[in-house]
N, C-alpha and C positions, 0 to 999 in steps of 0.2 A: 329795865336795867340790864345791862350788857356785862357779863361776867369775864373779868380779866383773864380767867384760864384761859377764854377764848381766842383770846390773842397767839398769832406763832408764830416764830421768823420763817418756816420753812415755805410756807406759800407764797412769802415775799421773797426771797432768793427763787424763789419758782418763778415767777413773775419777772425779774431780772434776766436769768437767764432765755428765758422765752425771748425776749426781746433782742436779747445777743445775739440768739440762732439766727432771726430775721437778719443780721447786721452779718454775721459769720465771715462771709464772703468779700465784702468789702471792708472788713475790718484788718482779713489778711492781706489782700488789697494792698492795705496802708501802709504794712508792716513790712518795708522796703528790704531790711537785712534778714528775718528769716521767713516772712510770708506764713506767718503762724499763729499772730496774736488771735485772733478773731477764735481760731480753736482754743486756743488758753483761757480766753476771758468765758468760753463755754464750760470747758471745765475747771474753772474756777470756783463755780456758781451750779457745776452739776456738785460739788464738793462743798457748799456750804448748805444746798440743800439735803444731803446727806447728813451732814454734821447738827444740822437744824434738829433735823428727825431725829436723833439718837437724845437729843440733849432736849426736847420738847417740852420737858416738866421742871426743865432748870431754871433759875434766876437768867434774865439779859444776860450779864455779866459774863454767866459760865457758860454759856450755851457760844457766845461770841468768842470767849477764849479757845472752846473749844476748836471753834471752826479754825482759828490761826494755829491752831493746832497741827488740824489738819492740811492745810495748805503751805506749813512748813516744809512739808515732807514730799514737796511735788517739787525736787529741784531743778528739774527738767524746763520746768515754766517761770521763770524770773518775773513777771508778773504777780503770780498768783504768791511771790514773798514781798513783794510790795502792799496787797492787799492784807497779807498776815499781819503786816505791820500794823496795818490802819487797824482793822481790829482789835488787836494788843491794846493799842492807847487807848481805843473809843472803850472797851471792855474795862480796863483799868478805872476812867474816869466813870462809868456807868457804876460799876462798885464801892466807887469811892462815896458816891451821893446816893449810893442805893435806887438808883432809876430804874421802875420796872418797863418794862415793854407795852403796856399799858398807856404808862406816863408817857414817853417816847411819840409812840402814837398819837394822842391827842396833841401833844406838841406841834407836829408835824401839821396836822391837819390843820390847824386852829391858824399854822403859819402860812399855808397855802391856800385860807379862806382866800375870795375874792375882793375882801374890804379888808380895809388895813385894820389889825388888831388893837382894842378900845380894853383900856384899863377898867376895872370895876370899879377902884376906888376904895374898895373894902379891904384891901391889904390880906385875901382871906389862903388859908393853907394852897390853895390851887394855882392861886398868883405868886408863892415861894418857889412852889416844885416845879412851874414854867420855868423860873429862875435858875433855878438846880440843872434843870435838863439842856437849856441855854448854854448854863456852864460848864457842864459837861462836853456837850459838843463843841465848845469852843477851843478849849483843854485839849479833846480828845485829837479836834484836829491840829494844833498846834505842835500839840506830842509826836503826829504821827509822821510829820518830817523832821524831828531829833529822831527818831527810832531810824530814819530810811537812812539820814545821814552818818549813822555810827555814832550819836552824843549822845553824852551817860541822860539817862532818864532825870529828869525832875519832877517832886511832887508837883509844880506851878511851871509849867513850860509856856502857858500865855503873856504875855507883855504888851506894851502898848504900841512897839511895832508892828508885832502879830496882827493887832487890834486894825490898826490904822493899813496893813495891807488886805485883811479882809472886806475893809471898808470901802476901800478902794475895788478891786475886784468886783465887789458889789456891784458897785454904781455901774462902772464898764459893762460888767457883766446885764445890767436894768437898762443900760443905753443900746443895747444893743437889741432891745426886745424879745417878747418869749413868754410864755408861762412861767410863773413865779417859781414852780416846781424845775424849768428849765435854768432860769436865771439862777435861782441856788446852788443848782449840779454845775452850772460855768465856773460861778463863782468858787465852788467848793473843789474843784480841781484845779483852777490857775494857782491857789497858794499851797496844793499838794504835792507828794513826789509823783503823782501823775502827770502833771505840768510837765515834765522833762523830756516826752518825747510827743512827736504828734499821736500815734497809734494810740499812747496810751490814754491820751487828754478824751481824744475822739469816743473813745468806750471807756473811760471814766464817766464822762458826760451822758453817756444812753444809761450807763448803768445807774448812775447816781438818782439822773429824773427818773427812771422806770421807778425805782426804791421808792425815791420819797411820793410816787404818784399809786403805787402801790398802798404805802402806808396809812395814805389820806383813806381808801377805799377800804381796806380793813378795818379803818376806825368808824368810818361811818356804818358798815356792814348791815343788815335789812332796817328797810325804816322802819324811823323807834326804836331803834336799839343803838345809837350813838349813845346816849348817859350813863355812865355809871361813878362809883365812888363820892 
């Protein structure tokens, strides 16, 4: 059995940003008007692994506020307050449902299986909190373009347009082929305020699969030791 303390964002923002170095170069590249993204998105993510590490024994929630905390305060990088964003809401909704990182994790993982996910049938506590963590992120992304746009916060910012354009993106995003882990991070930037430029989509997107390919791997961590709770 695999003990939840074990779980920590900071070697998955490790992991993240590792990935960005690799991209650095072409990512400024991209970024036609100041030729600096690719640096920002590194220190982005050299700043959420800091914020990780300080905040290590906290709740998801605090540890994620934290970091938009910290990335508030980097006004230099317009980027790195888009990402603030995103974490505010996903942090909000992760406290609202009480989601540990844990929970999170196995989500993730269980979603990037290579067979499509099979109901137990038993209705039992573990098929709620998939439910819960679902909704969270669904919420959390929804939220997280009212925050980028200036609109007052809602407890319930998802709707059935929300719904119906995630769904879409989806499929686009599955037509066009990819690892499931890639197809999510499409999908999950085309209806973000990452969508708005190309630079940002392009390192949305590495960042996003790096996360959730990262995620899958800490949950499964040495064999026999995926189970716990």
């Amino acid at each position: 059995m695999q003990n939840a303390l074990s779980f920590e964002l900071a070697p998955l923002f490790q992991e993240v940003g590792q990935v960005l170095r690799q991209h650095r170069q072409a990512l400024n590249l991209a970024d036609v008007v100041n030729g600096n993204h690719g640096d920002h998105m590194v220190e982005i993510f050299e700043l959420a692994v800091q914020a990780a590490q300080e905040k290590r024994l906290q709740e998801l929630a605090e540890a994620m506020d934290y970091t938009s905390q910290l990335l508030q305060q980097t006004r230099q990088n317009g980027s790195a307050l888009v990402y603030a964003a995103g974490l505010s809401s996903f942090a909000n909704q992760f406290r609202a449902r009480q989601i540990s990182l844990a929970e999170l994790l196995r989500f993730v993982a269980s979603t990037l299986a290579e067979k499509e996910a099979e109901s137990s049938g038993h209705g039992g506590a573990q098929d709620l909190r998939r439910g819960d963590v679902l909704k969270a992120l669904a919420h959390g992304l929804a939220g997280w373009g009212e925050i980028d746009h200036g609109q007052p916060r809602r407890g319930s910012p998802l709707n059935m347009g929300a719904l119906f354009e995630f769904g879409m993106a989806y499929l686009q995003a599955k037509a066009g082929g990819g690892s499931r882990a890639e197809i999510l991070a499409k999908a999950a930037v085309s209806v973000s305020p990452l969508n708005q430029s190309p630079h940002r989509s392009r390192s949305g997107e590495l960042a996003i699969q790096a996360l959730l390919e990262a995620m899958q791997r800490q949950f499964a961590g040495p064999p026999g030791q995926a189970d716990f709770g």
